[in-house]
N, C-alpha and C positions, 0 to 999 in steps of 0.2 A: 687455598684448599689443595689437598694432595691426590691426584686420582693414579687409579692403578695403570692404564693405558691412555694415552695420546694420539688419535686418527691427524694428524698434521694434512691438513687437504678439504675441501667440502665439496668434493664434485661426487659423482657417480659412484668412481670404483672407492675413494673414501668412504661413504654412505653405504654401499657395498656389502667395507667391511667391518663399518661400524656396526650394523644389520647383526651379523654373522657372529660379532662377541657379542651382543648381547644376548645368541644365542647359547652360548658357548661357556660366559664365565658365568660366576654366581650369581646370582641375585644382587647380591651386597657390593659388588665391583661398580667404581664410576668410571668411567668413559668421558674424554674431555674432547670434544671436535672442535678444529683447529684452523678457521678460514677465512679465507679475506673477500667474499663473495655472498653476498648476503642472500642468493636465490643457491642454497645447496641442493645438491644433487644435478645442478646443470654445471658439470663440466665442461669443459670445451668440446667433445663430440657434441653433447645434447646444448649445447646457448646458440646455434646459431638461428636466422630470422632465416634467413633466405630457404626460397622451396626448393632450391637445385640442390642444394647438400642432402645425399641420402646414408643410410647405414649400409653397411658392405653384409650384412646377416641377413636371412631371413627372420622376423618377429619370433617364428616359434621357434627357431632355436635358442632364442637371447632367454635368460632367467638368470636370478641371483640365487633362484633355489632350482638349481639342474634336477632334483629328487624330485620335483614336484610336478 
C-alpha cells in the first residue's frame, strides 16, 4: 500500500504529529506510523516506572493543542 506521509517513530512527539496531519491534510490522505514499540505514545520521557522521574513543565503549560 502507498500512503502519502510516513511518521517514522511511535512515541509522543510522533503521535504528536501524527495528531496534527490529520488535522491538516485531506480527508482522503493515509498516514502510515512507523514503530518498534508496541505501547505508542510512551516515549521515552513518558515509559518510565520509577516515581522520581518527573517532567521539567508545569501540566498546564504542556498541550499538543497550545490554541486550546
Amino acid at each position: 500500500m502507498l500512503y502519502d506521509v510516513a511518521v517514522v517513530g511511535s512515541g509522543f512527539s510522533a503521535i504528536a504529529v501524527t495528531i496534527h496531519l490529520l488535522r491538516l491534510l485531506p480527508r482522503s490522505a493515509s498516514i502510515a506510523v512507523v514503530g518498534d514499540d508496541p505501547g505508542f505514545g510512551r516515549g521515552t520521557a513518558y515509559r518510565t516506572e520509577f516515581y522520581v522521574h518527573r517532567l521539567n513543565v508545569p501540566a498546564g503549560r504542556m498541550s499538543v493543542f497550545p490554541e486550546q
